[in-house]
N, CA and C of each residue as an Amber inpcrd file, in Angstrom:
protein
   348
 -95.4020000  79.5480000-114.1690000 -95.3350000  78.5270000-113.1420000
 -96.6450000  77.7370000-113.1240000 -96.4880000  76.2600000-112.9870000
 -97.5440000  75.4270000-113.1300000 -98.2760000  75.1050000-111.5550000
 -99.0630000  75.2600000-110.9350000 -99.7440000  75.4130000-109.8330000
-100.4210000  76.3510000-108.7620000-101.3680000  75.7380000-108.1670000
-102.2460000  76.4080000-107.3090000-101.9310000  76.6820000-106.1230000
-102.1090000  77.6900000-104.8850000-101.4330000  77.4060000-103.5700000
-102.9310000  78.2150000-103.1250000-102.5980000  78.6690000-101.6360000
-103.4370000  79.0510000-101.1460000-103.3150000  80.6180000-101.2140000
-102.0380000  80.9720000-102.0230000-101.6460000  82.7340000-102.1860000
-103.2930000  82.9910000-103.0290000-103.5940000  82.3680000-104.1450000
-104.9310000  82.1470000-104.6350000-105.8150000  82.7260000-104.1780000
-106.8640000  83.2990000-104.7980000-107.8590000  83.9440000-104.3150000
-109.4070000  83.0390000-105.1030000-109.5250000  81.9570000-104.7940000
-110.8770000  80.6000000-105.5060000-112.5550000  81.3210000-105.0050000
-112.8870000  80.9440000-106.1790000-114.6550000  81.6420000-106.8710000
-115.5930000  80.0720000-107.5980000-116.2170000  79.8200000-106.6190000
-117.3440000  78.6850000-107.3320000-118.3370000  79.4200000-107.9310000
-118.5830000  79.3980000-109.2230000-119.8480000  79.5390000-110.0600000
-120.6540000  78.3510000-109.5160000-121.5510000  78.4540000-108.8920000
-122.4710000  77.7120000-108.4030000-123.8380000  77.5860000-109.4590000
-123.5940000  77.7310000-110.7280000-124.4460000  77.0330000-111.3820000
-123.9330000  76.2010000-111.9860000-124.8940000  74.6340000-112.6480000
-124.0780000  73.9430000-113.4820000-123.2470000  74.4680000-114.7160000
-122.6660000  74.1080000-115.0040000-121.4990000  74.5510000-116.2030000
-121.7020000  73.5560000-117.0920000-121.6230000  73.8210000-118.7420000
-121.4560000  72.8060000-119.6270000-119.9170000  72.4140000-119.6890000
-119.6050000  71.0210000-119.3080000-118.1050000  70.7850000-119.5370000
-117.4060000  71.1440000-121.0030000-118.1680000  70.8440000-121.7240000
-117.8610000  71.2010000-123.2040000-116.8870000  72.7180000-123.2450000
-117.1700000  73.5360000-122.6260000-116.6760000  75.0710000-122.5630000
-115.3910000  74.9880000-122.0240000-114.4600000  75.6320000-123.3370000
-112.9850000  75.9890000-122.9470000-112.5170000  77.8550000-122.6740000
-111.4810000  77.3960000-122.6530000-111.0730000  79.0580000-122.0040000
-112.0830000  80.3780000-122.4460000-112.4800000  80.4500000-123.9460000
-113.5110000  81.5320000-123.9930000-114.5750000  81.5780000-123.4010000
-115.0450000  79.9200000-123.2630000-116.7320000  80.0610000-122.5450000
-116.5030000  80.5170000-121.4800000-115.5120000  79.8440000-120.4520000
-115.5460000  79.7260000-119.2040000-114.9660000  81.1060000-118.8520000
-114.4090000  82.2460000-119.6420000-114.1240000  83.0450000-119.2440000
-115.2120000  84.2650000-120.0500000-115.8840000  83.8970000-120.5230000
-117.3890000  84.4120000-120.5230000-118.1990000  84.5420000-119.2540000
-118.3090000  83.0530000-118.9110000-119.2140000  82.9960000-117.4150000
-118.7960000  83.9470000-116.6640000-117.1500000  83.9240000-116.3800000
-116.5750000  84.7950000-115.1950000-117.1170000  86.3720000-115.4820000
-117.1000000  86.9660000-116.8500000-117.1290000  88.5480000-116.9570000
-118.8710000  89.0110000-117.2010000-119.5980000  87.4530000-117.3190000
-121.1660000  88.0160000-117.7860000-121.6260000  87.7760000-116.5820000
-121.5290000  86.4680000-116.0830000-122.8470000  85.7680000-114.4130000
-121.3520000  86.1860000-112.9210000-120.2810000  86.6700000-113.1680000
-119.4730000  86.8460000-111.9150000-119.4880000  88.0820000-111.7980000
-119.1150000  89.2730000-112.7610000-119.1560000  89.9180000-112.9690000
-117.6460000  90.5880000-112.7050000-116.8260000  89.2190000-112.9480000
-115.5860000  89.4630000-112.3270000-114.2440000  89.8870000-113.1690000
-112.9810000  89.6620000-113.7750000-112.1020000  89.7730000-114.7190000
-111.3800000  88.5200000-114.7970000-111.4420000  87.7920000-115.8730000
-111.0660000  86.3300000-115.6760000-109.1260000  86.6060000-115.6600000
-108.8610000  87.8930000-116.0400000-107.5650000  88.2480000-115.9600000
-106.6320000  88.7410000-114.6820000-107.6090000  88.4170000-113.6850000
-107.2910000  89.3610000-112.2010000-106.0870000  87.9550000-111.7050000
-105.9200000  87.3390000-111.8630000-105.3140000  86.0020000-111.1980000
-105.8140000  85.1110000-110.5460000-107.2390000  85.1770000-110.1210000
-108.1050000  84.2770000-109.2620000-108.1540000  83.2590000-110.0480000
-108.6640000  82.3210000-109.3590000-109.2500000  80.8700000-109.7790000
-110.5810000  80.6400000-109.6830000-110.5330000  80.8080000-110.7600000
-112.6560000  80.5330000-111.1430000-112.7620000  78.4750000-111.1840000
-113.7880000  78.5950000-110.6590000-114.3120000  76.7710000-110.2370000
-115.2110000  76.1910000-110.8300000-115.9480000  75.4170000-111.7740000
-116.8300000  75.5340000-112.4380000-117.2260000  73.8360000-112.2750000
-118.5190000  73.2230000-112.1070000-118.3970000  71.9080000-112.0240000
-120.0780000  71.7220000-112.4720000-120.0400000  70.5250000-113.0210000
-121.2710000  70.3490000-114.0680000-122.3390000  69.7250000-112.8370000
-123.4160000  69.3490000-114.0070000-124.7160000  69.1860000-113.3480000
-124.6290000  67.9610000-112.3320000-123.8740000  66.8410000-113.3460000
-123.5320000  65.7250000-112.0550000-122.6090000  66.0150000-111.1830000
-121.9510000  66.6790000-110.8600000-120.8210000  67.3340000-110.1570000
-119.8650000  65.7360000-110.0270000-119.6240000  65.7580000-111.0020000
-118.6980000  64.9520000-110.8200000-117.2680000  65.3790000-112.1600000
-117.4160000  66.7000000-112.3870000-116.6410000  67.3240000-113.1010000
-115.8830000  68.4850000-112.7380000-115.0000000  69.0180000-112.4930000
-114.6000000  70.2830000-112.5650000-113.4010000  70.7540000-113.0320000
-113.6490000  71.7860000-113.4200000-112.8530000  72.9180000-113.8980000
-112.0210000  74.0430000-113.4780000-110.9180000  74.0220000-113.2800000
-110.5540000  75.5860000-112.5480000-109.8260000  76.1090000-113.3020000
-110.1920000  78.1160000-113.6750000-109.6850000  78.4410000-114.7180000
-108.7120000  79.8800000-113.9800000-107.7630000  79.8600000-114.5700000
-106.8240000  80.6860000-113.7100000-105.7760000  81.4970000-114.7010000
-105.9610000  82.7520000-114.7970000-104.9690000  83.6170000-116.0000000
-103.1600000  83.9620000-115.0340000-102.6670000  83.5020000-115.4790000
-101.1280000  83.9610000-115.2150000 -99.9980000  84.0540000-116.0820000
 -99.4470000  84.6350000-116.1830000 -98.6530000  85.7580000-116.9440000
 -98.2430000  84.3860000-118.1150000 -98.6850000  85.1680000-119.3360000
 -98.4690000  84.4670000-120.3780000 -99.6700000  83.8570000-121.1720000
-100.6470000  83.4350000-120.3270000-101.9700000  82.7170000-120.6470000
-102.6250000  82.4290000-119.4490000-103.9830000  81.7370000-120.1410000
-104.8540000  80.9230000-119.2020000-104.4720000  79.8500000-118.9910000
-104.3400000  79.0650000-117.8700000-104.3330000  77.9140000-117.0630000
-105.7980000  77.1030000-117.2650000-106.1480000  75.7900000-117.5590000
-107.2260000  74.7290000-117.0910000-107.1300000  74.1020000-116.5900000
-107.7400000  73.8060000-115.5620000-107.0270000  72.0280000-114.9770000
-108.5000000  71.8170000-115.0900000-108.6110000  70.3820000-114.7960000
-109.6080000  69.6640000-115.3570000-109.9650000  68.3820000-114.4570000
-110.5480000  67.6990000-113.9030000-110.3640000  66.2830000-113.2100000
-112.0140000  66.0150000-113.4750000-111.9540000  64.5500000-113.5630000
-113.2440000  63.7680000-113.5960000-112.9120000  62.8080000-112.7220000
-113.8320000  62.9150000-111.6930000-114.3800000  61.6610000-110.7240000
-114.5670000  60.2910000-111.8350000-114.2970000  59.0430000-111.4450000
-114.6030000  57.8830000-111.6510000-115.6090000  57.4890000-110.8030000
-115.9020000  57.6010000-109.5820000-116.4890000  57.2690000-108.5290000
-117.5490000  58.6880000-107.7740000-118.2050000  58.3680000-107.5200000
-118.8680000  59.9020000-106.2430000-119.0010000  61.0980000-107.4530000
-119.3310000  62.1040000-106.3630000-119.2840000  63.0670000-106.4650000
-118.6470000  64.6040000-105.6210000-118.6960000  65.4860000-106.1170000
-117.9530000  66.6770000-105.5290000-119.2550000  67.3090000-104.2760000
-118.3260000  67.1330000-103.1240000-119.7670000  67.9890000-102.1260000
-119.2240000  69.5050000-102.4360000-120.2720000  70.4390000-102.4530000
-120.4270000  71.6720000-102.2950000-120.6240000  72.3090000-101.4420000
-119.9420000  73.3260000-101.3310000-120.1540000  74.3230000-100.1650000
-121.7100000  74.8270000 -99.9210000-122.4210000  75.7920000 -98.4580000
-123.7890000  75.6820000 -98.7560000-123.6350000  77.1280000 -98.5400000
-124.1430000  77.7040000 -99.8980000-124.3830000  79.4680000-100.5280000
-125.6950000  79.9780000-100.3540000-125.6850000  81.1340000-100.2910000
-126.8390000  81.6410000-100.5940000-127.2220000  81.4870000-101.9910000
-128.9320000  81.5310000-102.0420000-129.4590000  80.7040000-103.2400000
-129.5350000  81.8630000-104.3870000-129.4050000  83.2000000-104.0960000
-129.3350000  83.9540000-104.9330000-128.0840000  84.1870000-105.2820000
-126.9610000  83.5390000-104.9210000-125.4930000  84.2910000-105.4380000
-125.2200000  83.1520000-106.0030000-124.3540000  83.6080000-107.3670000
-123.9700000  82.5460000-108.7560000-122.5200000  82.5340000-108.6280000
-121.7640000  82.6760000-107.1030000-120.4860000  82.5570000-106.9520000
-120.3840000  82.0750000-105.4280000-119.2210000  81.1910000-104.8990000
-118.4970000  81.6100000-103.3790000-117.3860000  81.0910000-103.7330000
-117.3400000  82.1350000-102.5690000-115.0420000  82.4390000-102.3100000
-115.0910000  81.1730000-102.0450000-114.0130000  80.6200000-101.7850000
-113.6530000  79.5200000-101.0710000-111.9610000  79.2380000-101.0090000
-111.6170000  78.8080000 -99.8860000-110.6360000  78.7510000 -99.3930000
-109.4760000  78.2190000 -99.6870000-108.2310000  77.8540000 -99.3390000
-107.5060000  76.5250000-100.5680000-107.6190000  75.7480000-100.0080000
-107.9190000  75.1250000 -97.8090000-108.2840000  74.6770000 -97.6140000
-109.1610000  73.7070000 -97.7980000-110.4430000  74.4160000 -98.3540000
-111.5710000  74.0000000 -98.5730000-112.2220000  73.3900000 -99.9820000
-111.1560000  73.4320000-100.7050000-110.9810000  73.2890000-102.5070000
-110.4080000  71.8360000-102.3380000-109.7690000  71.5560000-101.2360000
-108.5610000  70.7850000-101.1240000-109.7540000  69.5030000-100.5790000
-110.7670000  70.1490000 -99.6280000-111.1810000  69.1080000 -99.2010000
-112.6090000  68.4090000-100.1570000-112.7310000  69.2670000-100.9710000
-114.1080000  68.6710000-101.8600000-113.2520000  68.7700000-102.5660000
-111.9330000  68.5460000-103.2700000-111.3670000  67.6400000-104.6850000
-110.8000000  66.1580000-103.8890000-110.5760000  66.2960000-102.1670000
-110.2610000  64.9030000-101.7320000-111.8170000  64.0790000-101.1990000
-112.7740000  64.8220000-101.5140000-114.0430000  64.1310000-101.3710000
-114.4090000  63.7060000 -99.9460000-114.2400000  65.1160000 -98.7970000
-114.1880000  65.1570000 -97.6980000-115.2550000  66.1160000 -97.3700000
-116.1100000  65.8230000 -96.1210000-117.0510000  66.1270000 -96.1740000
-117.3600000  68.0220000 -96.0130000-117.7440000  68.7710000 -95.8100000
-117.6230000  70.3230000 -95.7590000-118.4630000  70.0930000 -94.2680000
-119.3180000  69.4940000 -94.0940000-120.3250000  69.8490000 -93.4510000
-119.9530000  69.3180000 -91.9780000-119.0500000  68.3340000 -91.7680000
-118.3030000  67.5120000 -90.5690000-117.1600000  68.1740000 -90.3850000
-116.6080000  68.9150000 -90.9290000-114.9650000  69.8900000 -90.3700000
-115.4140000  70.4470000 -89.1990000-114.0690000  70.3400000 -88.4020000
-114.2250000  71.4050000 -87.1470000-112.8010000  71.7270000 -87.5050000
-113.4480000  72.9580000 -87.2790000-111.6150000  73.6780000 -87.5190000
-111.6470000  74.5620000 -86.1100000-110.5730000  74.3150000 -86.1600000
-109.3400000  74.4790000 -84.9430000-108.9970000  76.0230000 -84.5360000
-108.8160000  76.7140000 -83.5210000-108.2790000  78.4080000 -83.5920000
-107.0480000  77.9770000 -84.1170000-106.7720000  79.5260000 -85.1500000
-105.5080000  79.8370000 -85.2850000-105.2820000  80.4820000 -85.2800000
-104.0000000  81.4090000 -85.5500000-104.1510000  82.9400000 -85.4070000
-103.5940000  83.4340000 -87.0220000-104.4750000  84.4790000 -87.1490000
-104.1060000  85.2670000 -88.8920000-103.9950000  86.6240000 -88.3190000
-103.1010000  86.9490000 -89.5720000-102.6030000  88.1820000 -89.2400000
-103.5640000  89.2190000 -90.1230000-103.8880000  89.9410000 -89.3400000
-104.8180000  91.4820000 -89.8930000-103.7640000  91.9370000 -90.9630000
């Protein structure tokens, strides 16, 4: 099946990434600097130095998934991490709103209720 939802479990490598890198690099990064399994089903996020690139790499039954998008215009805002961690979770919400180039830092989000 071709797409992302919020069932997803999304991981920003928060260092720059060389765009050049296909499924082996990028699933290098995930098992050397994440320390994660690029085979678990998550969605690894990867976006270059101008951040005006990104990558999301995602294994589901059969193969790896890439999607790919380049800005024409702007850039991607980033979430704000701690400076020692080379990853954050992030939400589908929140994926949704820095690929629509919406600000992270101006959201007010609303109560809702989630289930334990």
């Amino acid at each position: 099946m071709i797409g992302l939802s919020a069932k997803h479990h999304y991981f920003l490598y928060t260092k720059p990434t060389d765009m050049r890198k296909g499924f082996d690099g990028l699933s290098g990064i995930v098992l050397e600097h994440m320390n994660r399994s690029p085979l678990d089903g998550s969605v690894y996020i990867f976006i270059n130095r101008r951040k005006n690139k990104m990558k999301m790499l995602t294994y589901e039954p059969g193969g790896f998934m890439l999607y790919y998008k380049r800005l024409e215009q702007g850039t991607f805002e980033l979430p704000l991490g701690d400076d020692h961690s080379q990853e954050v979770s992030l939400s589908w919400e929140s994926l949704m709103l820095i690929i629509s180039g919406i600000s992270l830092q101006k959201i007010v989000r609303k109560k809702r209720y989630k289930r334990a």
